[in-house]
C-alpha positions in Angstrom: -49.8 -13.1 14.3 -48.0 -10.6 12.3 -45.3 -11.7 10.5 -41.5 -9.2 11.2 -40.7 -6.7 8.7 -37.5 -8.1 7.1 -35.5 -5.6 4.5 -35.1 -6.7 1.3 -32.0 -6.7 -0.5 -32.6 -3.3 -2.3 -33.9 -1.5 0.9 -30.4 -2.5 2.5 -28.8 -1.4 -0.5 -30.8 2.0 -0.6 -30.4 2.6 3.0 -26.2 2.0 2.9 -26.2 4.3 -0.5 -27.9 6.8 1.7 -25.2 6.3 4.6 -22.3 6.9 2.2 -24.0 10.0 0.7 -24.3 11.7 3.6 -20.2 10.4 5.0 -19.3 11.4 1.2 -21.4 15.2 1.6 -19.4 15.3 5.1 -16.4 14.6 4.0 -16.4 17.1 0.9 -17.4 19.7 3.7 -14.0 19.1 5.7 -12.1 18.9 3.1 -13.2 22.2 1.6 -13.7 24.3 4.8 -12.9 22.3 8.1 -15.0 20.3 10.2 -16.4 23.5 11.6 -18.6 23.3 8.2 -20.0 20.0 8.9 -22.9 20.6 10.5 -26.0 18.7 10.1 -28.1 21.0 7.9 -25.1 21.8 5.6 -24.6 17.7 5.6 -28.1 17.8 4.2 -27.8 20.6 1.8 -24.8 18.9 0.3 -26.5 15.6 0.2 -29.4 16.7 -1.1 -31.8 15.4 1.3 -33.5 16.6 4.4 -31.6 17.2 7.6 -34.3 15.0 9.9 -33.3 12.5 6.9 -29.0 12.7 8.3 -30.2 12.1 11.8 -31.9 9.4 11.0 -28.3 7.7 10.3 -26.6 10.5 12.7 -28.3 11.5 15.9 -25.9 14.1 16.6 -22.9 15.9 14.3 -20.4 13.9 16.7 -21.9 10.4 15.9 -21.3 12.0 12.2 -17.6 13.2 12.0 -16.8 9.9 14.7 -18.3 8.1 11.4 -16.2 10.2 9.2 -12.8 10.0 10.9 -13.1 5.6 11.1 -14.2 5.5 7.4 -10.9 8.0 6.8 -8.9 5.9 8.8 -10.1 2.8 7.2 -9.3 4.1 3.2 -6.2 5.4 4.0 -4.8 2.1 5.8 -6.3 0.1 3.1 -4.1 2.3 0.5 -1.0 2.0 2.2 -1.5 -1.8 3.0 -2.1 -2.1 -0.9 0.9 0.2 -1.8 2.9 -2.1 0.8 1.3 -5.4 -0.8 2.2 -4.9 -4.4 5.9 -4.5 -3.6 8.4 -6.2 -5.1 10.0 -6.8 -1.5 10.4 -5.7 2.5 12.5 -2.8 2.1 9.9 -1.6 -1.4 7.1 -2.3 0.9 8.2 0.0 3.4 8.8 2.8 1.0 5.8 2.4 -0.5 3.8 2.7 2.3 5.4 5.9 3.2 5.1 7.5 -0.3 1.4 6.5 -0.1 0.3 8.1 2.7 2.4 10.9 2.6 1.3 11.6 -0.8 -2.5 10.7 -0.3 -1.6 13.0 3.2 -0.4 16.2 0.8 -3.5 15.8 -1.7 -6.4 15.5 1.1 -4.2 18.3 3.4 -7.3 20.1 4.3 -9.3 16.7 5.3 -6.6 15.3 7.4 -6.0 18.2 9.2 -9.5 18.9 9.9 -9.1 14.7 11.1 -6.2 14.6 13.2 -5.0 18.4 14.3 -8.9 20.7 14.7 -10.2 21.2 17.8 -13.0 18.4 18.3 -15.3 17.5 20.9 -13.6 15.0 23.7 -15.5 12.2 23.0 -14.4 11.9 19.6 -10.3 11.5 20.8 -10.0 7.6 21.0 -11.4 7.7 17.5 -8.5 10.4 16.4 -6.1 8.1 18.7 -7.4 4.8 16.7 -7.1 6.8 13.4 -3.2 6.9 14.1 -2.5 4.3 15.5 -3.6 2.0 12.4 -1.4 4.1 10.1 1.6 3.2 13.1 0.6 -0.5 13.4 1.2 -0.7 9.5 4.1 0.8 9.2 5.9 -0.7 12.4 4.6 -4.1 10.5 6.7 -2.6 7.6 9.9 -1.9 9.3 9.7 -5.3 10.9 9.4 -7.0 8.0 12.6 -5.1 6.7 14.9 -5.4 9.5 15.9 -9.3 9.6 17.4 -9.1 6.1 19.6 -6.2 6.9 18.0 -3.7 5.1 17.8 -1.8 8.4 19.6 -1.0 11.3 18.1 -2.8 14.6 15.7 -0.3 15.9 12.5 -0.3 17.9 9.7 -0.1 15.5 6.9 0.8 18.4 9.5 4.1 18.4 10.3 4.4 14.6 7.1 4.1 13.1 5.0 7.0 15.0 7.9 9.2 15.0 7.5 8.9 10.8 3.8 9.5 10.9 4.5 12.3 13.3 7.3 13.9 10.9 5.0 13.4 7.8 2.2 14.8 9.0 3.6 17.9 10.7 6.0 18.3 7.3 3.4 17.9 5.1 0.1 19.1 6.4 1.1 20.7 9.3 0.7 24.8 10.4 4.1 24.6 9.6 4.3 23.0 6.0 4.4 24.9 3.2 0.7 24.7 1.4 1.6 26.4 -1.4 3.2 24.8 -5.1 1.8 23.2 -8.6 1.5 20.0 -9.2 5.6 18.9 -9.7 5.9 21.0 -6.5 4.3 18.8 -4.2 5.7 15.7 -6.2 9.0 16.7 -5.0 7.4 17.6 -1.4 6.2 14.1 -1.0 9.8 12.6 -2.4 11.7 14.5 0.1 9.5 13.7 2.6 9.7 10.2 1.9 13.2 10.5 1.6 14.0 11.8 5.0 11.5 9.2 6.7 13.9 6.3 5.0 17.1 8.1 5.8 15.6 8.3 9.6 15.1 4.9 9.5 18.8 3.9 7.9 18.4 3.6 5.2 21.7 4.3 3.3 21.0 7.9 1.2 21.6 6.6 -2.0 19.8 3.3 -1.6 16.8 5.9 -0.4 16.8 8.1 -2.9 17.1 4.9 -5.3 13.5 3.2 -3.4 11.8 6.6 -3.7 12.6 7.2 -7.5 11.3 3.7 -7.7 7.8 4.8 -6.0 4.7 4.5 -8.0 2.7 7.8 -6.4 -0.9 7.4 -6.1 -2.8 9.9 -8.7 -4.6 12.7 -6.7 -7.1 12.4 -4.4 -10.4 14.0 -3.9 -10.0 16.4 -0.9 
């Protein structure tokens, strides 16, 4: 009797390298031109490998960007939950967290957008959905662990917190947002975003303008 194929250590290893060659060809596309551009054969162009290769991993360009938009969703929650983490306090925490994604939001503009605001097919909007709501349920975390030392006025977090994401992303990657500036440009863009998302809060102005001087911004991203 034939004994089952079991993979070894390096043909796991290969075969996940492959995976996150193909999100990381995918994900370059989006950023650069939308996620009309990822399409399987350019996925495979970009990747450098054949496009029966991608649906191997991918059987269809929805299973692809549906893998795209949770591994998206999972770096940019792990960021702010770091940012948040390496605080000195609540009140830090929570301006951190907002500096971080709204910076990290700025830099990948044309990758979130193409995430959360492109037409997509229907099957792929509890993924968008679960996308935002991860980057809510981290910050409403945030503004709950400010409020019991009076850093913050009593206010429903399950109301705050996706009105911020809301304001961030429609000021800051929005049709509406300015996507033009240098460098110090959209540093200041992300500072008086931040700014306004801890004044919404109540966050006294110049205690806000102190936490968001105090903000260590992330270094740019690749889009």
């Amino acid at each position: 009797m034939a004994m089952p194929y079991r993979r070894t250590e390096n043909v796991v290893r290969r075969l996940a390298e492959r995976e996150q060659a193909i999100l990381d060809a995918a994900t370059t596309l989006a950023a650069e031109s939308g996620m009309v551009a990822v399409q399987i054969a350019n996925v495979a162009r970009r990747a450098g490998i054949a496009a029966g290769t991608v649906y191997r991993y991918f059987p269809s360009k929805t299973d692809l960007v549906g893998a795209l938009i949770e591994a998206l969703g999972a770096r940019e929650l792990a960021a702010m939950r770091a940012a948040g983490n390496a605080a000195p306090g609540p009140l830090s925490a929570l301006a951190a967290c907002i500096a971080t994604f709204a910076a990290r939001a700025l830099y990948a503009r044309r990758l979130l957008w193409a995430v959360t605001g492109e037409p997509l097919e229907p099957e792929l909007d509890a993924l968008r959905r679960d996308f935002r709501q991860s980057l809510v349920a981290e910050l409403a975390t945030r503004i709950r662990a400010a409020a019991p030392g009076r850093h913050l006025p009593d206010q429903d977090a399950d109301v705050a917190a996706p009105a911020v994401i809301g304001a961030l992303m429609e000021g800051l990657i929005g049709p509406l947002a300015p996507h033009d500036g240098d460098a110090v440009a959209q540093r200041e863009a992300v500072q008086t975003a931040t700014l306004l998302a801890l004044r919404a809060l109540g966050v006294i102005d110049a205690r806000a303008r102190g936490l968001v001087a105090q903000c260590v911004l992330p270094v740019q991203q690749a889009s």
